[in-house]
C-alpha positions as CSV (number, residue, x, y, z in Angstrom):
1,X,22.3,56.6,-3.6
2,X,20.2,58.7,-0.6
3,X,23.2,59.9,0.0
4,X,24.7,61.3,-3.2
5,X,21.3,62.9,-3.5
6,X,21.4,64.7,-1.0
7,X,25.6,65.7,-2.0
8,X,24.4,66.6,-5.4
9,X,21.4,68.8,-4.5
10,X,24.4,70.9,-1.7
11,X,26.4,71.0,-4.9
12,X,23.9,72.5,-7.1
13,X,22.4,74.6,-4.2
14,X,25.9,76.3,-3.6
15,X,26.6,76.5,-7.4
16,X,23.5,78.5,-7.9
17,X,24.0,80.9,-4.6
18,X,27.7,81.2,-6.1
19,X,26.4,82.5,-9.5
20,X,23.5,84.7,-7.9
21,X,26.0,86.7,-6.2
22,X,28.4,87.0,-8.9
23,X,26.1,87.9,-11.7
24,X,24.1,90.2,-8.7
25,X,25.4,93.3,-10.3
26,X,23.9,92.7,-13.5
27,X,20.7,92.5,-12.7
28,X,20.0,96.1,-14.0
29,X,21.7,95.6,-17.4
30,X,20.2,92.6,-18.0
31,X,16.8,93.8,-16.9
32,X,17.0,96.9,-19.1
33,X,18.7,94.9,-21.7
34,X,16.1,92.5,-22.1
35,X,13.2,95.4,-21.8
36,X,14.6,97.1,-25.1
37,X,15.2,94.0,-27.0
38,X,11.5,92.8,-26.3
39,X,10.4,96.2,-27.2
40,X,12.6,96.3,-30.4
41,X,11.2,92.7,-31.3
42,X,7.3,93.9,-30.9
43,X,8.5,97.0,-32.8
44,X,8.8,95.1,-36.2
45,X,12.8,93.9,-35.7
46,X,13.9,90.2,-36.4
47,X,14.8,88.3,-33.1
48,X,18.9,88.3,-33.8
49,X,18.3,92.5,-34.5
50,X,16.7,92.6,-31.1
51,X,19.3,90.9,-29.1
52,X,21.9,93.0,-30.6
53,X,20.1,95.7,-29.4
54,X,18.8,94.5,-26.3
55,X,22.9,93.3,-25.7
56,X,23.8,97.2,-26.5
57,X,21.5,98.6,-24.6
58,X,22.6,96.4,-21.4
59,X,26.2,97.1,-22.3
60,X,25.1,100.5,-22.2
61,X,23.5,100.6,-19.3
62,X,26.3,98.9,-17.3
63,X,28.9,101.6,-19.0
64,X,26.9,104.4,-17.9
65,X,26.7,103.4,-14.5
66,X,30.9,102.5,-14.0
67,X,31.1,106.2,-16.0
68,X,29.1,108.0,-13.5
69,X,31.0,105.8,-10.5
70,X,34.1,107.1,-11.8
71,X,33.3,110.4,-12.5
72,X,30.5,112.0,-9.5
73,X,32.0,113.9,-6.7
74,X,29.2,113.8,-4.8
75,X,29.1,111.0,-2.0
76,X,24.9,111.2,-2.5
77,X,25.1,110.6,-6.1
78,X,27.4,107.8,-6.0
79,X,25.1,105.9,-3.6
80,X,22.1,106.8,-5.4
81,X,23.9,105.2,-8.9
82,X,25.2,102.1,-6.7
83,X,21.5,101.8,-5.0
84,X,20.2,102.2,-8.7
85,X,22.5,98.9,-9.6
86,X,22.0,97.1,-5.7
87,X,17.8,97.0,-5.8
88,X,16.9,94.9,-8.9
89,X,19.9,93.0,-7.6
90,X,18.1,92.8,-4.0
91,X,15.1,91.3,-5.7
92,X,16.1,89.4,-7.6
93,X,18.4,87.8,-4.7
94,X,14.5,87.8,-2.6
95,X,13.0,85.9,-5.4
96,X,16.0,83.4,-5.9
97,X,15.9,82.5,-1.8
98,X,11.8,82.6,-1.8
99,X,12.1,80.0,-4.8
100,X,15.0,77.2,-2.7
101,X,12.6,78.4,0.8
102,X,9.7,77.7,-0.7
103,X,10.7,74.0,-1.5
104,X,12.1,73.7,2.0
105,X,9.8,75.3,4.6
106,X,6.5,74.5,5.4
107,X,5.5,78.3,7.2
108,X,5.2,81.4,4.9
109,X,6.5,83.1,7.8
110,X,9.7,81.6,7.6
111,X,9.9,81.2,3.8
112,X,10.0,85.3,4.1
113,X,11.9,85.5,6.9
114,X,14.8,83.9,5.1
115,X,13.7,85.8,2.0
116,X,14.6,88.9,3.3
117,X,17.3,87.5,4.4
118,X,18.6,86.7,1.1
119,X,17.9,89.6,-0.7
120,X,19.7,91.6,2.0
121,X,22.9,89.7,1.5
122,X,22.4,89.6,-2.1
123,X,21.4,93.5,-2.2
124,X,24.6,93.9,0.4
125,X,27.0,92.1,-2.2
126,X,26.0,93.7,-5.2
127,X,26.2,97.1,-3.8
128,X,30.1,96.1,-2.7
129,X,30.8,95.0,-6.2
130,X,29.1,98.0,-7.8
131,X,31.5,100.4,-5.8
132,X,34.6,98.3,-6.0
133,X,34.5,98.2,-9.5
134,X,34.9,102.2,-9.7
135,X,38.5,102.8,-9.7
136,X,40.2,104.3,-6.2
137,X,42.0,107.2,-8.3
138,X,38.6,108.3,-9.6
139,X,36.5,108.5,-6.1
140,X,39.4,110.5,-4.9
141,X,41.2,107.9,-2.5
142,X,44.2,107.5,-4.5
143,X,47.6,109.2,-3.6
144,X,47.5,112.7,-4.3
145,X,51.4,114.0,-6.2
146,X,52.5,117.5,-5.2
């Protein structure tokens, strides 16, 4: 029983780092998303009008970023919109690894240590995703026709 413990808690470990990265590059749209649906709530709307709202607004926010992706020429504007998408991303893949850490190591030092590690990795990921999801044709790396 130790043993399948011990399996389960791998399992559920590498689930959760598995959906961390995948959902990294949300972490903007949801966090805005949520923002303006809370703020529409205390505003005076009903709870199902502020997470229409809050789902637009994170639907939004997401759109605008692949837009600009696809159409900035500029190399510094493109990493400044992926950065914008990779740092709530990066923090929230610190807080994620501080939270397994935490119930793990005994030293702060450590639990840090590996924090940063995480959010680097997590950061590093969702900055990938965010520029792989541009198109090729639109960042000017596709085949050019004569």
């Amino acid at each position: 029983m130790i043993a399948l413990g011990i399996l389960g808690s791998f399992a559920v470990i590498g689930l959760l780092c598995w959906l961390l990265f995948t959902l990294a590059v949300f972490a903007l749209p949801f966090f805005v998303g949520l923002n303006v649906g809370i703020w529409t709530h205390q505003a005076g709307t009903g709870i199902f009008a502020a997470f229409l709202i809050g789902a637009f607004a994170a639907g939004a926010t997401f759109g605008i970023g692949q837009f600009l992706l696809a159409v900035l020429r500029s190399s510094w504007l493109r990493l400044l919109v992926a950065l914008a998408f990779a740092a709530p991303a990066a923090l929230a893949g610190f807080y994620a690894t501080y939270g397994i850490v935490s119930h793990t190591m005994p030293t702060e030092t450590w639990q840090l240590v590996f924090s940063i590690i995480g959010a680097a990795a997590v950061g590093k990921t969702a900055f990938v995703r965010v520029t792989a999801l541009a198109a090729p044709e639109a960042s000017g790396q596709g085949i050019a026709t004569a």
